[in-house]
C-alpha positions as a printed Julia matrix, in Angstrom:
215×3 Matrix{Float64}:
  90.92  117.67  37.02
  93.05  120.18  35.25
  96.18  118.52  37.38
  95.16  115.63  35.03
  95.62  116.88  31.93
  98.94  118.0   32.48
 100.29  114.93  32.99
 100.63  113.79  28.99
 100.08  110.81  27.29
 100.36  107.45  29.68
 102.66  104.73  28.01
 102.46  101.93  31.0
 100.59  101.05  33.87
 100.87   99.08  37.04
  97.38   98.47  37.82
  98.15   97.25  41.65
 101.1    98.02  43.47
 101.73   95.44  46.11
 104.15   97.08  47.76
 102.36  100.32  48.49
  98.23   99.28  49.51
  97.44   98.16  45.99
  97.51  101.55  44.56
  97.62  102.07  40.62
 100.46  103.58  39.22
 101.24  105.22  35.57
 103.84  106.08  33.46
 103.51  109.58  31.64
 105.36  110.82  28.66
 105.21  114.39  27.71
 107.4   116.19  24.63
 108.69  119.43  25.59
 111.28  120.89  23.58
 111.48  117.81  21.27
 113.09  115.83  24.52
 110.94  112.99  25.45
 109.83  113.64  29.54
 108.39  111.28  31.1
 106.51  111.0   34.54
 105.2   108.4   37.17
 101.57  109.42  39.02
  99.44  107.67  40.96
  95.83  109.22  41.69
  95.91  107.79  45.34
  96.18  109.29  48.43
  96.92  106.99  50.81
  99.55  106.81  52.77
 102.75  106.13  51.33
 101.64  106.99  48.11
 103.76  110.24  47.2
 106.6   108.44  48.89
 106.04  105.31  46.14
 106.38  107.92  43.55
 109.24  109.24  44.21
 111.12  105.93  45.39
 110.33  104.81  41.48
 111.03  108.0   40.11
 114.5   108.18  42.21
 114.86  104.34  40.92
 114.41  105.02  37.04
 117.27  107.8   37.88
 119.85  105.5   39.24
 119.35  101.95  37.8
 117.95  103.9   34.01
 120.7   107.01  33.88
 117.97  109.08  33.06
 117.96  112.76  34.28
 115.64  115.25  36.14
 114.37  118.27  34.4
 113.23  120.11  37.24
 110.72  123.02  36.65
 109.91  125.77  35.37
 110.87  123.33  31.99
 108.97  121.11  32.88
 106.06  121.62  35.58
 106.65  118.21  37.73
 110.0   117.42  37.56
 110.06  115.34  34.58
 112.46  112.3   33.97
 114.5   112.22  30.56
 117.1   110.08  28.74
 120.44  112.24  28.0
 119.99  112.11  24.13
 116.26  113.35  24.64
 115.19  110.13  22.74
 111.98  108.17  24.14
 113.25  104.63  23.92
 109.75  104.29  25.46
 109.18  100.65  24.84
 112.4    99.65  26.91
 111.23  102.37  29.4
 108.15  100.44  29.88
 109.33   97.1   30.29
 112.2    98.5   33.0
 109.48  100.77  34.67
 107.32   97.5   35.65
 110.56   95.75  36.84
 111.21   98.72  38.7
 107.74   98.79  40.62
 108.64   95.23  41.68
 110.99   96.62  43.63
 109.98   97.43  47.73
 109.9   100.7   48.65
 113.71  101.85  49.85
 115.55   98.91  48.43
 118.91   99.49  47.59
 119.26  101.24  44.18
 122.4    99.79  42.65
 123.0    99.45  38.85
 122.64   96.12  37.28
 125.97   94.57  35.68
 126.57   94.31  32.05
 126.89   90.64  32.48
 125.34   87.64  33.94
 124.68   83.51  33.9
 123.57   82.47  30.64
 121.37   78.7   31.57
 121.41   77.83  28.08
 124.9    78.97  27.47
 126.23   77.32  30.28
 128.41   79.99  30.92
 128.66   83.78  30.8
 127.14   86.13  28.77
 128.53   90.23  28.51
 127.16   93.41  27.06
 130.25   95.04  26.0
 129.47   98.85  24.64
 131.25   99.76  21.85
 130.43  103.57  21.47
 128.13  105.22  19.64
 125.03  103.52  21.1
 126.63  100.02  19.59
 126.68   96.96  22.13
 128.12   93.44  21.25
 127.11   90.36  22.91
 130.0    87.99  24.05
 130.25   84.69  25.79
 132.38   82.2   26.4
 134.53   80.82  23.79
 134.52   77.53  25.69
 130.64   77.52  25.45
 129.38   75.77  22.12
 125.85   77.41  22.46
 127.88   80.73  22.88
 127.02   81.68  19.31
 123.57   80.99  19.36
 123.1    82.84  22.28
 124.93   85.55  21.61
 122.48   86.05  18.55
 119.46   85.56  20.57
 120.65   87.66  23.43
 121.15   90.59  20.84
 117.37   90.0   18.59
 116.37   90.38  22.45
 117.39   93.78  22.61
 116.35   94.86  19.13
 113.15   93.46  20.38
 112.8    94.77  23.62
 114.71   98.5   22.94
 113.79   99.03  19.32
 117.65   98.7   18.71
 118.91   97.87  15.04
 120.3    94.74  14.85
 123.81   94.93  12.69
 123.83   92.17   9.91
 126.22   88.83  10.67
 127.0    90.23  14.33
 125.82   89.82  17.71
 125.83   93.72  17.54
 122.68   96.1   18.28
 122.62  100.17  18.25
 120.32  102.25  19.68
 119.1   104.79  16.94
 119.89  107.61  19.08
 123.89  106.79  18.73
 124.21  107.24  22.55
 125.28  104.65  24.68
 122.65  103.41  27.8
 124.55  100.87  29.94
 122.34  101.56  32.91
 118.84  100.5   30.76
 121.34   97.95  29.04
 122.23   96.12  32.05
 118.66   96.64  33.5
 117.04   94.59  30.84
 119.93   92.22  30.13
 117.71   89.23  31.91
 114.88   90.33  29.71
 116.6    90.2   26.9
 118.06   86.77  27.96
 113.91   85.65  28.48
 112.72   87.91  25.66
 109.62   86.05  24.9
 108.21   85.58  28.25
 108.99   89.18  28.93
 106.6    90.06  26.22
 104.02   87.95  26.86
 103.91   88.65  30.83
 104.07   92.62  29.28
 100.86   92.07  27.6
  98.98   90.03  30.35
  99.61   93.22  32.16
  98.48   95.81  29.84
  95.03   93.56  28.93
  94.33   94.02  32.62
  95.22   97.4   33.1
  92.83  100.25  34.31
  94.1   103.14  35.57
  91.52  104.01  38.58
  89.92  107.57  38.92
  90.47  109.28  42.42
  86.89  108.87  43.53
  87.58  105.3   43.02
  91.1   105.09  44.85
  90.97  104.48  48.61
């Protein structure tokens, strides 16, 4: 029990993991040091289960560009963001993409760019600096504009970026750039309000099992 109560507050859960016997997993976030740490548990013990972990935890590493604390810091290894910011509601939405993912899949950073439907064309994250992204698409593509600004309330949406008046610009508040979580939620972003809603289907239906109740 005391294990437990170590692990912080939990953010986001995955109530049943397909991909590892059904198991719940959880999302942890812990300040230490005013850095934001953040953790993925699972109170299972099946088989598979620790390797699960650490498959997500490796994944958040390499597709997120977050970084491992490893102890005595922090007592589990805990995940952080280089600017020691939270950003925890993009962290949430990427860490359920991220459990969609099978177990070993290749771990390869998403591209600041991809096919726009209702653009026809397109669409690129280009980082500015500073935390600052700007939306571009085609000039060719006459719903390029309107995109562009959709695209970018997306992010402010989904990353609790400010949105820069008359652009398609965003900023983190942080000032740091995050092209990995950028790219990683650049589809969500593109589908912002289905990525919400399917978000809080999830969360209404969430319970975290105890281990007497795990199998």
């Amino acid at each position: 029990m005391g294990n437990t109560l170590d692990l912080g507050k939990r953010i986001e859960l995955l109530p049943s993991d397909t991909h590892c016997q059904d198991i719940s997993l959880g999302l942890y976030s812990q300040d230490v040091d005013q850095v934001a740490h953040f953790l993925v548990h699972t109170y299972s013990t099946v088989q598979g289960a620790k390797h699960r972990v650490a498959f997500i935890m490796d994944a958040m590493v390499r597709l997120l560009g977050m970084g491992i604390t490893p102890p005595p810091n922090t007592q589990s290894g805990r995940l952080h963001f280089p600017c020691g910011a939270s950003h925890e509601r993009a962290l949430k939405r990427a860490f359920l993409d991220l459990c969609k993912l099978e177990t070993n899949a290749a771990l390869d950073p998403k591209p600041l760019s991809a096919f726009d439907k209702k653009a026809n064309g397109i669409l690129t994250v280009a980082p500015l600096g500073d935390g600052v992204y700007r939306i571009d698409a085609d000039p060719s593509s006459e719903a390029g504009p309107r995109r562009t600004a959709a695209v970018a309330r997306g992010y402010a949406k989904l990353c609790e970026m400010d949105a820069i008046e008359g652009t398609s610009q965003i900023v983190f508040p942080c000032k740091h750039n995050h092209d990995h979580l950028i790219g990683m939620l650049l589809f969500r972003a593109q589908n912002v309000r289905a990525s919400i809603q399917e978000q809080e289907m999830a969360a209404a239906r969430g319970v975290l099992s105890s281990p007497s109740q795990q199998e």
